[in-house]
C-alpha positions in Angstrom: -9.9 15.0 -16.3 -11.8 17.9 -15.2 -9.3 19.1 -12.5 -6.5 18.3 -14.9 -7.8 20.5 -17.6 -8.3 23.1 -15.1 -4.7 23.1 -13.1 -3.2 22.8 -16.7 -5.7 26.2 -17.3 -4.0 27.9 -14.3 -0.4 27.3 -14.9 -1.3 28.7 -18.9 -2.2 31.5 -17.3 0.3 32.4 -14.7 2.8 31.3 -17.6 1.0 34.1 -19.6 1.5 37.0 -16.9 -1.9 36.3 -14.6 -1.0 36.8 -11.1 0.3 33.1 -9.2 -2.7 33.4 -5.8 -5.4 34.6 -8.5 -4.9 32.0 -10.9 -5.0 29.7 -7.6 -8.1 31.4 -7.0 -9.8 30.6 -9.7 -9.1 27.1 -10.2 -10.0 26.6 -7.1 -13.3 28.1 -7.7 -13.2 25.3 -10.6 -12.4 22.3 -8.8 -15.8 23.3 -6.3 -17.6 23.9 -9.5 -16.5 20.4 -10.8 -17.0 18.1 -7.5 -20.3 20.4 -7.3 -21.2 19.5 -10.7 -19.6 15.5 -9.7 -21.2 15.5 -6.9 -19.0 15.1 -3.5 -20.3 11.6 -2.3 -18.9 9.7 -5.6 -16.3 11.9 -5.5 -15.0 10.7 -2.0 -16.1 6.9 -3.3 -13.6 7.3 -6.3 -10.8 8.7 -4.2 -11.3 5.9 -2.1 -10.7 3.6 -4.7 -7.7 5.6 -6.1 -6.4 4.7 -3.0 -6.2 1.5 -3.3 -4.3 1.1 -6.6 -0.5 1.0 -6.5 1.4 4.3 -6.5 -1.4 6.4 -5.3 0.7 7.7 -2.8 4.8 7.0 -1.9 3.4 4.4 1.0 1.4 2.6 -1.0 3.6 2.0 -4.0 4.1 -1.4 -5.9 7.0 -2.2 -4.1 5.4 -1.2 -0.3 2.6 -4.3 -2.1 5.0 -7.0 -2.8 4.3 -6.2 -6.2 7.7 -4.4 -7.1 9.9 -6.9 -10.0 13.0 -8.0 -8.5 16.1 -8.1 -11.0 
């Protein structure tokens, strides 16, 4: 939720006039903050396991699993 809060920080703000790369800047200055804060080894181990649930990316989607619901 962290990131979220601060990507949906920088588009408020370059909706409000800040420049687009310096808005960039500074979230990205969050997100380090954040996995600093997180900590960057359980940060890889819960993208890892983000991974692995259906529609984390477009190759692994339900239907790429056998999972999709045939009508």
């Amino acid at each position: 939720q962290d990131y979220a809060l601060s990507l949906d920080r920088m588009c408020s703000s370059v909706w409000a006039g800040t420049d687009p790369k310096a808005a960039l800047e500074t979230a990205a200055a969050e997100w380090n903050q954040t996995t600093e804060r997180l900590g960057t080894d359980s940060q890889k181990a819960f993208y890892a396991e983000y991974k692995k649930l259906p529609g984390s990316s477009a190759d692994h989607t339900v239907e790429a699993l056998g999972m999709a619901v045939k009508l």
